[in-house]
N, C-alpha and C positions, 0 to 999 in steps of 0.2 A: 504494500500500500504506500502510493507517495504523497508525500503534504508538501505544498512548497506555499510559498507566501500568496500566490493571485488566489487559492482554494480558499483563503478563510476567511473572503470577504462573495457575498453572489448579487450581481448586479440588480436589477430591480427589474419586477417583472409586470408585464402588462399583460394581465390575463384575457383583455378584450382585445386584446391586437394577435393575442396568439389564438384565441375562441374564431376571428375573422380568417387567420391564414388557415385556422383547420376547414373552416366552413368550404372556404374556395377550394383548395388541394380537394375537397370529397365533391365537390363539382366536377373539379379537373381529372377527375379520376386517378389521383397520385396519392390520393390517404385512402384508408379503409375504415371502415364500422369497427369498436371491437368485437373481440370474439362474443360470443355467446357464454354466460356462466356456467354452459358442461363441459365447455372443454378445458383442458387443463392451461393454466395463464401462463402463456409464454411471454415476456415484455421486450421491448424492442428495446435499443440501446439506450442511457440515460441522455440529454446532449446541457440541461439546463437544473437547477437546484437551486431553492431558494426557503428560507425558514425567514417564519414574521414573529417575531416575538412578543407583539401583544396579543395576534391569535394563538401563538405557542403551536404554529403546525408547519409541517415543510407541504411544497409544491412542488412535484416535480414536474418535468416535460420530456414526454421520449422522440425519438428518431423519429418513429408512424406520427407523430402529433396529436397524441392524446397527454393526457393531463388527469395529474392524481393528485391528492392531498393527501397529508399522513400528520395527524393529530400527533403533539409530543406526547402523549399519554400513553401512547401504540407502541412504545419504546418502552420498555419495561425496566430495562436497568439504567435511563437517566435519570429518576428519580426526583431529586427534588435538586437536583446538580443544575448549574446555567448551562444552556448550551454555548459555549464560545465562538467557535467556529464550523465549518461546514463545505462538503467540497465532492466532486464523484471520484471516486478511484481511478486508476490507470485503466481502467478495461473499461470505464461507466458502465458498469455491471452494477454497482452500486452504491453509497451514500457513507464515506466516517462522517462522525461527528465527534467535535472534540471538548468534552467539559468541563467544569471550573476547577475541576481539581488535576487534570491533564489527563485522564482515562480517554479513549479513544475506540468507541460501538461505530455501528454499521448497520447497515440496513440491504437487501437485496432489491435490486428492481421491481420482482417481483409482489416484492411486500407491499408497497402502498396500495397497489392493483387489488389485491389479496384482502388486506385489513379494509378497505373500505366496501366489500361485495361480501353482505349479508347472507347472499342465496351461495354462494360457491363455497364460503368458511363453514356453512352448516353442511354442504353436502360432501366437503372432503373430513369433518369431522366424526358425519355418519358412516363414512368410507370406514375411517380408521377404526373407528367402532366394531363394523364389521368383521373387519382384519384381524380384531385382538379374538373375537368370538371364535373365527373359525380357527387361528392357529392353536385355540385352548382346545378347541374339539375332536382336530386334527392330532393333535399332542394324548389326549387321552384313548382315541380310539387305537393309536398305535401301539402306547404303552397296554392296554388292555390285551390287544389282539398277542401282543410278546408276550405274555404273561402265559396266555393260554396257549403258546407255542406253535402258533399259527404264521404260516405265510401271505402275504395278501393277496395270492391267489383263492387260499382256503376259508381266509374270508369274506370274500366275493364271493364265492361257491354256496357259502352258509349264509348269509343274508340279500344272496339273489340281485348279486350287482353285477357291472361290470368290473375286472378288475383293475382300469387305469378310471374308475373313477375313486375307486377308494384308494388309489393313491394316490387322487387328487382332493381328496376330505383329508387323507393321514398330509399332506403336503401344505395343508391352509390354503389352496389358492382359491378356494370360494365355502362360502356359508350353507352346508345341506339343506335342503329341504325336511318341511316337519317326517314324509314318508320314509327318504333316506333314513334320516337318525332313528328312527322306529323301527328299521329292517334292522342297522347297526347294532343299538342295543337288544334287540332281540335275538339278532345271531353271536352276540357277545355274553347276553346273561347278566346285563346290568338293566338299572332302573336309569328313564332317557334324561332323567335330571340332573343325573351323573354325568352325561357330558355335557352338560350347558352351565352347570352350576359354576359359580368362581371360586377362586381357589380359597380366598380368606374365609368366604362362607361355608365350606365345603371342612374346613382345618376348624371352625368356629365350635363346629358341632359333630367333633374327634375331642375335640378339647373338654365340653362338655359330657361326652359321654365319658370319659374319661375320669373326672373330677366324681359323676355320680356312680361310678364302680368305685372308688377307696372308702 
């Protein structure tokens, strides 16, 4: 990351002069729409940066000529720190920021885009959601089917799958359906709560039953 002295100051910006060149360029057919919030946010290069300190939020401007705002509050580890200076990196991939006690955070292109798109931060957090469910389900049905000394062929066989699909539930790359997990534990020999259940909840009430056997 370089900081040289023109980065810690960012010229002043006219967000109605830059709102007019976007409008014409999308005339001229030299800008584009953004994407749509299911696709995943690519952001074009950074080329301008500007933070206001009575609003306490940065502006940014990319290459395609859109325009993002990024609240200081969206920064998690400025705190309650000034921001001093401010500047894009070598690559304008992205944003330091330098503050009053000399620490020096960043931000990616991608972030402002990101932080301010309400529908896409919900629908990649349902994502991840997902993600953790199926690698916990994927993780027990494996350990289970090892237990019982089974191959995942064997286990296909016993609850009437294909076999590269239950290597695709033992593998996390997608969340079963309720029929799946119903054939799973039933050619497994567990109750189907057992694989959905989380773990703390699952050790909660080991711990209890535990405590009421001494």
């Amino acid at each position: 990351m370089v900081m040289t002295r023109t980065t810690t100051r960012a010229p002043s910006l006219d967000l109605k002069r830059v709102a007019r060149i976007r409008a014409n360029a999308l005339k001229l057919g030299l800008a584009t729409v953004a994407p749509s919030s299911d696709k995943p946010i690519k952001a074009a290069d950074l080329v301008l940066c500007h933070y206001d300190p009575v609003k306490e939020r940065f502006t940014v401007v990319y290459a395609d000529r859109r325009i993002a705002q990024l609240p200081r509050k969206s920064i998690s580890d400025v705190g309650a720190r000034k921001i001093m200076a401010w500047g894009l990196d070598e690559f304008r991939r992205g944003v330091f920021v330098v503050l009053s006690d000399g620490t020096v955070t960043s931000f990616s292109a991608e972030f402002p885009l990101f932080a301010t798109n309400v529908k896409l931060r919900k629908e990649i957090e349902e994502k991840s959601e997902r993600s953790a469910v199926a690698r916990r389900v994927g993780n027990r049905v494996r350990t289970m089917r090892e237990k019982l000394g089974w191959s995942v062929t064997e286990l296909a066989r016993q609850s009437n799958m294909a076999a590269p699909n239950v290597h695709r539930v033992e593998s996390g790359a997608h969340v079963p359906n309720v029929s799946t997990l119903i054939r799973l534990a039933s050619a497994l020999g567990c109750p189907l709560d057992r694989l959905l259940a989380e773990k703390k909840a699952r050790t909660s009430r080991t711990r209890v039953r535990k405590q009421a056997e001494r």
